[in-house]
N, C-alpha and C positions, 0 to 999 in steps of 0.2 A: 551388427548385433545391437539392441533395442533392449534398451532399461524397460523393468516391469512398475509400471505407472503405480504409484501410492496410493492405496485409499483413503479416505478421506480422513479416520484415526490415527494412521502414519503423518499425517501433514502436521510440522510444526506449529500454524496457523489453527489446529484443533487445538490445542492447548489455551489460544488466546480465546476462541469462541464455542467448540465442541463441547467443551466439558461445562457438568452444571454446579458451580459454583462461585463464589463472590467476588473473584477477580475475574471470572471470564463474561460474568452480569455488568461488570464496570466497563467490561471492553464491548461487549455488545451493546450496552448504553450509549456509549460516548459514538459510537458511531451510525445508529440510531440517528442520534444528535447532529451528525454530520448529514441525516436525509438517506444515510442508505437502505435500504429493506434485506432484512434477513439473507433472502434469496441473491442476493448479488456475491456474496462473500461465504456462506455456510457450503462447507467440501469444496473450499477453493483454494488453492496458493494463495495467501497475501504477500504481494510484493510491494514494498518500500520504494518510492520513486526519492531520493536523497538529492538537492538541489542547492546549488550555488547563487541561484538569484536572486540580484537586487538592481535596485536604479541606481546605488551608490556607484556600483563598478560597471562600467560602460562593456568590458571586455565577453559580460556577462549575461549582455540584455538577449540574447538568443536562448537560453536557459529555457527563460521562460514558457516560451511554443515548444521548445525540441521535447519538454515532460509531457505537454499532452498530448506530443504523437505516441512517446513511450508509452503512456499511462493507455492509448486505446489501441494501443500493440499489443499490450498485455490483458486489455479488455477482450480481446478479440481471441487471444487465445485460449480462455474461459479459465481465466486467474481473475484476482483483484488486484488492482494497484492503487495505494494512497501514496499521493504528495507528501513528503516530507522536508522541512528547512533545515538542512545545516549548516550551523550560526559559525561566523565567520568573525571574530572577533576586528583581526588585522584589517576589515574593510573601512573600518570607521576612526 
């Protein structure tokens, strides 16, 4: 049995970009800003890629590559994925 796929108003992700008003003009700005084009991300899941790397912790340096396979896993699946850091206090 097969879940009935969201339209594009159902996506939590319309809230940060679907809708026309001054917090969704800031999020489609700032990522604008990042080089993306409308068409990459408009009626698409955004998924959060949330990352542990750094060159402080050695344990970690694989991090790095294993996001951009996720990020064109998720590319490929006709979502959006952005990188994210999360900050790691304990490393430093």
């Amino acid at each position: 049995m097969s879940k009935k796929r969201k339209t594009p108003e159902e996506l939590r992700s319309h809230r940060w970009y679907g809708v026309n008003d001054l917090r969704s003009f800031g999020h489609r700005s700032h990522t604008a800003q990042m080089g993306y084009d409308r068409e990459e991300y408009a009626g698409k899941p955004v998924i959060a890629i949330l990352n542990t790397w750094s060159e402080i912790n050695p344990c970690h340096t694989h991090f790095k590559e294993r996001v951009e396979e996720v990020k064109r896993g998720i590319w490929g699946g006709e979502c959006f994925g952005m990188r994210g850091r999360e900050d790691r206090g304990g490393e430093l």
